[in-house]
N, C-alpha and C positions, 0 to 999 in steps of 0.2 A: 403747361402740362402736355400740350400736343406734339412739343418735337421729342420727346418721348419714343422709342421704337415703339411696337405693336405689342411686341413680350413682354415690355416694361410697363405699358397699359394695362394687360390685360393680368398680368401677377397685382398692378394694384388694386384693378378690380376684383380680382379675388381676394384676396386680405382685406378687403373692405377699407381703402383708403380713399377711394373715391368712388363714382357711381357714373352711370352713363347718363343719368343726368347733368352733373355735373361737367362732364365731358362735352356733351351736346349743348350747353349754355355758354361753356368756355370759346367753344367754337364759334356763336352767335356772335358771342362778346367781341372774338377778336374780327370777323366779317364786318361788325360794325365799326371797329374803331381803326381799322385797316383797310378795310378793303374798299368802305363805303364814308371812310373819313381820315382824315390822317392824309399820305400816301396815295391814296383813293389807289389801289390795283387795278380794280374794276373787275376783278375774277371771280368770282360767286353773284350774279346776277340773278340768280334764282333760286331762292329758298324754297324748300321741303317743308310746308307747315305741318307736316307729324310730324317733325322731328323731335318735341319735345314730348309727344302723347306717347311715341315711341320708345323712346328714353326711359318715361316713366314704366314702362309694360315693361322692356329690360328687366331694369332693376328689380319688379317684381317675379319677374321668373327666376332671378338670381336668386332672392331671399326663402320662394318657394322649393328650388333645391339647395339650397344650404341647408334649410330643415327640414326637407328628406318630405315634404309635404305630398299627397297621392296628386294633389293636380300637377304636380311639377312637373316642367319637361328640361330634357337636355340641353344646356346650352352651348350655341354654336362655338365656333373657334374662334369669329371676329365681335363675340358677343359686345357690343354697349361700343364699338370703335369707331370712331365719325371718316366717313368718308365722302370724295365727292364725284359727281362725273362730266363728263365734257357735254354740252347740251345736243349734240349730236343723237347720245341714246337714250332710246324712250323709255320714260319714268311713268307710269300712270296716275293721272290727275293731273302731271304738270306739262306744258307746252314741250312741244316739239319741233321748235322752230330751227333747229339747227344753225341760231346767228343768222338768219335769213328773214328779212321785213317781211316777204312772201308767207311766212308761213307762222305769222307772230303769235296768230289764235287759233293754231292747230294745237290739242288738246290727245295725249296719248293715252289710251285704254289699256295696255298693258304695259310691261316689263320688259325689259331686253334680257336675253336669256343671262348675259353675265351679274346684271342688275337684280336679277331675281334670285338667282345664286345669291349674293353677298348679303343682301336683304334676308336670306333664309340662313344663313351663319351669325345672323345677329348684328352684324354692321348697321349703325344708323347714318343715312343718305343725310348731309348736311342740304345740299344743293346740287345746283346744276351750274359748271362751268366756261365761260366765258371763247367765242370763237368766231373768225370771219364767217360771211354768208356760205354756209353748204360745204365747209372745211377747203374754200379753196383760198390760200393765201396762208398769212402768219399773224403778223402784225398789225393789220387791216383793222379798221372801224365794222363794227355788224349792228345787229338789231341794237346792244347794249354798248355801243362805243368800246373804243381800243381798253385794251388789256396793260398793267406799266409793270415792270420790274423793280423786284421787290431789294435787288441789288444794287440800280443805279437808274434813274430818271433818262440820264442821257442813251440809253443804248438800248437797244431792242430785248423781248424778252423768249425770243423764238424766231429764227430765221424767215426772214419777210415775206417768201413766196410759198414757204412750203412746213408750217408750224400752227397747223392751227387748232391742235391743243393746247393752246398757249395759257389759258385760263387755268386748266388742270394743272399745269407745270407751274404758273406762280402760286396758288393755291395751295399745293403739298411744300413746296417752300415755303411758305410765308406761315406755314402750321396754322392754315385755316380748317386743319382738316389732318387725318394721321396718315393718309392716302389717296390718291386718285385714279380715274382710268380715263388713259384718253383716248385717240384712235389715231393709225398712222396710213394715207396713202401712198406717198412719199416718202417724206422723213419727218412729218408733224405731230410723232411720238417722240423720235431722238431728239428732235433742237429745241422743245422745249426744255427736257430734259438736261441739255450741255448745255444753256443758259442762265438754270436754274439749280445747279447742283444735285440732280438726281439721279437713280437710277431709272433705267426705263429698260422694257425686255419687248421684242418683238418674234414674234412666234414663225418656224413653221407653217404652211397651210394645215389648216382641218385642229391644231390644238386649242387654240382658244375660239369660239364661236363665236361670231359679227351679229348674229340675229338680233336685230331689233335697233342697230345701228344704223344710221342716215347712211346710206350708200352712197360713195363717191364714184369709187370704181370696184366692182364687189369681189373682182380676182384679185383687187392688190390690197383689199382694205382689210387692218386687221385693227384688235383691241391691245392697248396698250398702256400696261399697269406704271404709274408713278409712283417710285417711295422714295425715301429719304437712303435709305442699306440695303443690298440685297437679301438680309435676312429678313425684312420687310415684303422684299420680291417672294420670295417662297410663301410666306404666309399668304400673301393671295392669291399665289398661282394656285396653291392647292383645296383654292374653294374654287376658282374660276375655270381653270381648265379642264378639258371632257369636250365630246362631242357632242353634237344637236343634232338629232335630224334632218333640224330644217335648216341648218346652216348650207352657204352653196357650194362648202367643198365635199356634203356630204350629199348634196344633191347632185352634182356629177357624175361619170363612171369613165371618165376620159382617164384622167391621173391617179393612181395607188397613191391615196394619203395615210392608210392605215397605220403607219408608223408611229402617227400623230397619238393616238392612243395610249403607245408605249410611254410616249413622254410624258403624256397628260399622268398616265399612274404613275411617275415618279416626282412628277410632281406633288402627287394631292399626299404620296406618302413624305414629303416636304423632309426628307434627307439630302444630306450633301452626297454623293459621289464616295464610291469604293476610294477613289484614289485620296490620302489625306493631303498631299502634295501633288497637287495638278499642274504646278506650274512648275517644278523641276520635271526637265527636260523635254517639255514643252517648244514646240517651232513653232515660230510665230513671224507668217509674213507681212512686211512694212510694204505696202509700195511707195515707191516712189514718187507716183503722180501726187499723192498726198503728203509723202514726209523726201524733200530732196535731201539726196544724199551724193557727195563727192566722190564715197568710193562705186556709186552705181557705174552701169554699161554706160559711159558716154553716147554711144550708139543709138541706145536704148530710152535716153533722155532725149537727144535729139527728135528724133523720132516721136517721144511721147513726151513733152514739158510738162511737168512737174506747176501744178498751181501754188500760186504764192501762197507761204505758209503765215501769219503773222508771228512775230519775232516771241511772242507773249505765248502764244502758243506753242512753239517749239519749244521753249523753255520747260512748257510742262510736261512736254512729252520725252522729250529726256530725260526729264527727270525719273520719267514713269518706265521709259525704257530702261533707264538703270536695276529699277526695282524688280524689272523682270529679268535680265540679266542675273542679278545678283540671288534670285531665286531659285537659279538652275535653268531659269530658259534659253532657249538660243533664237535671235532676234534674227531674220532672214530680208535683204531688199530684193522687192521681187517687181515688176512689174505688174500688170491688173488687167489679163489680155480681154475677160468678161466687157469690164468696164469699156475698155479701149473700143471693142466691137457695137458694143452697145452705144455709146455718144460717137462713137466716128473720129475718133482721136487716133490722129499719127495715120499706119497704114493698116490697120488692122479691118478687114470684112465688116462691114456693116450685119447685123443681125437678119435684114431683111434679104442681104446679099449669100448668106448662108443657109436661109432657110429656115431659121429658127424663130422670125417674126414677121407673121405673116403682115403684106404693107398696107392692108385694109383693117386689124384690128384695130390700131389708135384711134382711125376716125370713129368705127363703130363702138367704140366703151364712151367717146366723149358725147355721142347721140342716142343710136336706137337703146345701145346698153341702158344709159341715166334715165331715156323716158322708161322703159320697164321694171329696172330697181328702186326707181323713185315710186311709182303709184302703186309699186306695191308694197313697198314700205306701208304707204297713206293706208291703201289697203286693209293691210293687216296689222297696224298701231292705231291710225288715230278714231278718236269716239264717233264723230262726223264727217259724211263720205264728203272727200275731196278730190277734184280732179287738177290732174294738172292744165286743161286743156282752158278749166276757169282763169288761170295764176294771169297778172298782169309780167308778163317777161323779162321785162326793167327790174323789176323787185324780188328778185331771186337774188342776185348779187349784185347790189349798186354798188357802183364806187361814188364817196361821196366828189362834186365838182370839181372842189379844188385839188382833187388829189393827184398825183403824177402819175399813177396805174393809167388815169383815165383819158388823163392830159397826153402826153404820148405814146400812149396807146399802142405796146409793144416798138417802138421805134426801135424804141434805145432797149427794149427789154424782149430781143427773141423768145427768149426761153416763157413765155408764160404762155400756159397752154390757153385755146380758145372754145369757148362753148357756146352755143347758139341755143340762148334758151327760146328763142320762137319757137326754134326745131322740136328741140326738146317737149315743151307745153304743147306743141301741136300733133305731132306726128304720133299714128294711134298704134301703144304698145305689141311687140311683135307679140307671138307665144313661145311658152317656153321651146317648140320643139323646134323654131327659128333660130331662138336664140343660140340653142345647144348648137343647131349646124354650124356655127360660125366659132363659139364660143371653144367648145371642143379641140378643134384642130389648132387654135392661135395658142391654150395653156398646154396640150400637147406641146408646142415649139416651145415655148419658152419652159417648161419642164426640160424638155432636152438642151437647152438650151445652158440649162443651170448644172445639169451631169456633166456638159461635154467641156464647157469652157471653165465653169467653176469647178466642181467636186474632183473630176478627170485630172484639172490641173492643179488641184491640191496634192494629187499623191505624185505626179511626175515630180514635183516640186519639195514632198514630203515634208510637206507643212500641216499642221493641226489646226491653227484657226489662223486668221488676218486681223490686224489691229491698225487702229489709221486713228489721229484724233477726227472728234465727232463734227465737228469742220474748223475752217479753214480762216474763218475770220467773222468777222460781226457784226450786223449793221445798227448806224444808228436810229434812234426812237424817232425821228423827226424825217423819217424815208420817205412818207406821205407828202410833204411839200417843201422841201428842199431837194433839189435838183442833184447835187453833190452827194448829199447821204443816200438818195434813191440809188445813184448810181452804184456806192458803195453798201447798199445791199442786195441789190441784186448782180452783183458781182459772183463770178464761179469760185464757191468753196464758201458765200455766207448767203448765197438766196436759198438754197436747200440744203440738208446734211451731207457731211460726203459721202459720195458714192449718188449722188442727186435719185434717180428713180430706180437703178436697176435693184438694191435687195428687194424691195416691194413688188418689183413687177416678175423676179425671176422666184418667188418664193425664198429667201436667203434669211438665218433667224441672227438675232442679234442679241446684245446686252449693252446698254452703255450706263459707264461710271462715270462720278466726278472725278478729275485728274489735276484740283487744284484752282485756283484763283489765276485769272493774268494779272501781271504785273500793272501795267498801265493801264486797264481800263476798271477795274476793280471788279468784274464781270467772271464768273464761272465759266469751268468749260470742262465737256468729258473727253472721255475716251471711247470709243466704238471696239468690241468685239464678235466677228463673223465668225460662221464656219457653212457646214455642209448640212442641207435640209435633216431635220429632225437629228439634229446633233444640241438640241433649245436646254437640254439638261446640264449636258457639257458643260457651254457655253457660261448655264451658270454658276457651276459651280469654280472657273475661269477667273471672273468675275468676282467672286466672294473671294478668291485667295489675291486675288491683286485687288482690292478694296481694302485687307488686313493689311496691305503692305505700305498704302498711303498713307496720308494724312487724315485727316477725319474730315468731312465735305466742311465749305464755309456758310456760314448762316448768314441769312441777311439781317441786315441795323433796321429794326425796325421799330416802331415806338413800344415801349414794356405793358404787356395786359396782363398785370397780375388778377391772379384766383381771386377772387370776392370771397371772405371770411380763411379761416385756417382752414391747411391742409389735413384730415384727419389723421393720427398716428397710427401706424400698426398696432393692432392687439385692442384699440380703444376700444371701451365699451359699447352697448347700443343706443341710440338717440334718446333724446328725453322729449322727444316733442309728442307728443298726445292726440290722438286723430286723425281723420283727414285730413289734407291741406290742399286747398287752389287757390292758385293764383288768377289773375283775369286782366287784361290790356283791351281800353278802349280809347280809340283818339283820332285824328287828324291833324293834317299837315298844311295849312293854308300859305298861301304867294300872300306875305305885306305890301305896306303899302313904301315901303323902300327898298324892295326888290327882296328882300331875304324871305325866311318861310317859318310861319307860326307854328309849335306844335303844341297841341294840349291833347293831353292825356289825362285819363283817370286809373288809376291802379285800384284793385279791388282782393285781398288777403283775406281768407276766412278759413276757419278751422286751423285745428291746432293749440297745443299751447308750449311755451316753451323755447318760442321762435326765438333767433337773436335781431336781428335786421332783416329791411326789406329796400330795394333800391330801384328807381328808375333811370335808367341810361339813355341818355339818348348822343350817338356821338361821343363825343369825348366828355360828354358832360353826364354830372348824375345829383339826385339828391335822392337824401334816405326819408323811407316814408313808414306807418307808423306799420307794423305787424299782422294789423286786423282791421276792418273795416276800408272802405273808400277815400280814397286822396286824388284830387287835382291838382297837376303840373304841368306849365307853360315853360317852355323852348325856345329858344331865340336861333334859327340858323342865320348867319350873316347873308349879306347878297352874294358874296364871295364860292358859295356853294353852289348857286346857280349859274351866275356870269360867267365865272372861270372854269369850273370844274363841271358843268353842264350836269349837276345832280338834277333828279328828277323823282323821287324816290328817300326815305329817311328810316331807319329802323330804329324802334323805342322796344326797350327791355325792361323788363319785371324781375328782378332775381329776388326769393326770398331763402334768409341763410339758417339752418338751424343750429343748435345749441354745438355739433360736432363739429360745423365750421363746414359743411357741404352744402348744396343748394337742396332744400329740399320741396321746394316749386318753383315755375318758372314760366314766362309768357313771353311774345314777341309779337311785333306791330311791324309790317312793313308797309310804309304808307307812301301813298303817292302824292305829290306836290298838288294841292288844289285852286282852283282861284274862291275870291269868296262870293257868296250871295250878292245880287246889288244890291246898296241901302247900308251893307255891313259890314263894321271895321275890325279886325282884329283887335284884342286888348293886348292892355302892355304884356310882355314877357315877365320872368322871374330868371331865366338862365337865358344866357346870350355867349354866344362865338364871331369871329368877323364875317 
């Protein structure tokens, strides 16, 4: 049900083919059988226990305006739509650890402003998404161990250094979920994204609001929406974007973001674009540094080399460039003098040698910056006052021993930036009016920065946006401790997306699509689309006309979670079940005494009558239990769940079905592995797995 678009949800929801309960159990179902077995992803690490008391509340608001009832209210546009978000932004009630050991029992008291949005259209929050410590990295181990793609075991599922919405990105793929939001400092919006066949849209400053988002670096950090099509993309821009107050590009007065507004309302009125053909006669420039090309400037090559493309990816950017050609566009190789300045490639001015970045900001966003955007995060999210100055400094972002991050320790790996969390945990926060003095003058340069080298030399150039695939190559899963695949992902064009920092840091908005499967690695990859600040509407609409022009994205092979009972027909009648209904889940999870783990449950069904089935899951495993009153079921996890797959944690599910073939209660158990009492043995199982 969930790779479904959001249109095709939510028209079923209104014909009354399904329910958002239903929706939100199917989700449960598949987190368990997927993400926490099976495959194990490892992407949804943290369930929203309202999700089903929410669910339930839906469906009753729904039923109360289909019958025109006085307490009815409105229902939102993401009404009963499961979604999920990167553990990064604060949920209330649920941790805020942001994949940081450091911060495992920080407890968040509100909402992040986007979170509260989507929550207030009706969306119901599945969980919370899967990410290295403090979103620095990709593919990294964090509080909840790595993340796997849901497309191939062997190969990363987010570019290694700079992807660490990686969780969010297998998640909306793997239809754990109909959507996600992750956050990009970098490019750990895009690569998850292009590993995962989705789309991802990266804003403008000031359109979409950071509030309430773990701050990495809070001038370059923005929110960023995963779906499956961009017509997915608009249905959530236009509940999520608008301005905040307290967002920091509305706390500035250095940079005119106002523009951002404009966009913001053309999104919430979620139309495409005056133009029905965006893409006839459309110029669109290739650089070179990304896509080599023969007929380029030799001069111009020399000078600036061209990073190795892999052969799998060229193939689909041909391909893709054909479709733009054939569309009316004209495909232009240009050079990337932005880029060029900015990394120091060839002869091009360095940034700082021009002017435009000033050479003391890096160090300050990587220190004084982080200690004041972090405590006041803590500040203003979590329930109990935290300081950073308490944090053991190790435990912010370990690497675990045996890893090669830690092992070579930038030898071999220049580019990974470095942070001093002593510094940071120590050094006692500036004020804002410090911070402005510094803060001020370095987004001033890099504002000019992005007129003078980018915008300025889009019109010399008379180009309308740049297209480059979303990189360049891709590392394997096993980067961690292999020497070899390390090197080969932290390689230029698969340790970060192309274009590595500069759209993030210069303000530059983007959209990337899927452009296809590579041939040899079986692995997804997109396409990137830039242009000129607050051109984000454009852009998408770009995007949606080169999306119609592919293929349809590839879904991952993943094991079949069909719906428990029938799907209701259109037009069906209304339920025959009779009363109240609850369901109730009580149990644990015990360590045996041969390494595997006990689980016994009681299922508990009352009220109602007319029910069809009632089923406990646990895993891949289930048995049906009787309709009404109390039943006990024992679980057998193998040891194979612990040893190898380092589970620590098992979800049991309750589904009861009624007579229309919907869920019409539902309960969930997420249990943690226990040891048992001394004196006390486990009894035998009834269900067992290896």
């Amino acid at each position: 049900m969930l790779d479904s678009d959001i249109a095709s949800l939510r028209e079923r929801l209104e014909r009354g083919e399904t329910t958002a309960l239903a929706l939100a159990q199917h989700a449960l179902r598949r987190v368990a059988r997927i993400d926490r077995d099976g495959p194990r992803l490892g992407a949804v690490p943290v369930l929203d226990p309202r999700l089903l008391e929410r669910a339930v509340a839906n469906d009753a608001q729904r039923t109360a305006a289909a019958a025109g009832a006085p307490e009815a209210v409105p229902l939102g546009p993401l009404h009963g739509i499961p979604f999920t978000v990167k553990d990064s932004f604060a949920v209330a009630g649920l941790t805020a650890a942001a994949g940081s050991p450091a911060f495992a029992n920080t407890v968040a008291r509100r909402d992040a402003v986007v979170v509260e949005r989507l929550l207030a259209a009706g969306a119901l929050l599945v969980g919370k998404t899967n990410m290295p410590p403090m979103a620095i990295g990709g593919g990294q181990a964090g509080l909840y161990g790595r993340t796997r793609s849901p497309y191939s075991p062997e190969w990363l599922a987010a570019a290694w250094h700079s992807g660490s919405s990686i969780g969010s990105g297998v998640a909306v793929a793997a239809s754990l979920c109909a959507f996600g939001l992750g956050e990009e400092t970098v490019s750990s919006g895009r690569s998850p994204a292009s590993n995962n066949a989705l789309v991802a849209y990266t804003p403008s400053w000031g359109v979409v609001p950071s509030v309430g988002n773990w701050p990495l670096h809070p001038y370059r950090d923005v929110v960023v929406p995963h779906t499956r099509t961009v017509s997915d993309l608009r249905e959530v821009l236009a509940v999520i974007a608008g301005a905040d107050d307290r967002d920091v590009w509305q706390q500035q007065d250095t940079v005119d973001v106002s523009a951002a507004e404009t966009v913001a309302a053309r999104f919430r009125a979620k139309r495409p674009g005056a133009d029905p053909t965006p893409l006839d006669g459309l110029v669109v420039g290739v650089p070179t540094l990304y896509v080599p090309s023969e007929d380029a400037d030799s001069s111009a090559t020399a000078a600036t080399p061209s990073i190795p493309l892999r052969p799998s990816i060229r193939d689909r950017w041909d391909a893709l460039e054909h479709e733009l050609v054939t569309a009316g566009a004209r495909v232009v190789r240009v050079r990337f003098p932005l880029v060029e300045s900015y990394e120091g490639r060839g002869t091009a001015a360095s940034l700082e040698e021009t002017g435009h970045l000033a050479p003391e900001w890096t160090a300050f966003e990587l220190r004084e910056l982080m200690t004041v955007s972090w405590q006041r995060f803590l500040d203003d999210h979590a329930t109990e006052p935290v300081s950073l100055s308490d944090l053991t400094p190790g435990a912010i972002r370990p690497d675990p021993p045996y890893a090669l991050d830690a092992v070579e320790n930038g030898r071999v790996h220049p580019g990974r930036d470095v942070f001093d969390f002593t510094a940071i945990t120590r050094d006692a926060p500036l004020s804002d009016e410090q911070v402005s003095a510094v803060a001020g003058p370095a987004i001033a340069g890099l504002d000019r920065a992005r007129r003078e080298l980018f915008e300025d030399w889009l019109r010399r150039e008379g180009l309308d946006v740049v297209a480059f695939p979303a990189n360049s190559d891709i590392g394997p899963h096993d980067a961690d401790v292999d020497p070899e695949s390390a090197r080969a992902a932290w390689a230029d064009g698969a340790v970060f997306s192309t274009t590595n920092h500069v759209l993030r840091r210069v303000g530059i908005p983007s959209v990337t699509i899927p452009m296809g499967t590579m041939a040899d690695t079986g692995m997804p990859v997109g396409a990137t689309i830039c242009g000129p600040a607050f051109s984000d509407a454009h852009l998408v609409d770009v995007a949606d006309a080169l999306e119609a022009r592919l293929a349809p994205r590839t879904r991952p092979r993943l094991p079949d979670v069909a719906a428990l009972g029938a799907v209701r027909s259109a037009g069906a009648g209304p339920t025959t079940v009779q009363g109240p209904i609850t369901a109730h889940l009580r149990g644990t999870a015990t360590v045996a005494d041969d390494g595997g783990v006990l689980v016994e449950v009681h299922a508990s069904v009352d009220g109602g009558h007319g029910l069809t089935s009632a089923w406990i899951e646990v895993g891949s495993m289930s048995v049906g239990v009787p309709t009404s009153g109390t039943t006990a079921a024992r679980f057998h996890l193998g040891p194979e769940a612990r040893r190898t797959h380092h589970a620590t944690r098992v979800l049991a599910l309750l589904t009861v079905i009624g007579p229309d073939g919907l869920v019409a209660a539902a309960d969930v158990l997420d249990l943690p592995f226990r040891r048992p009492a001394p004196g006390l043995r486990p009894t035998s199982p009834i269900r067992s797995t290896p």
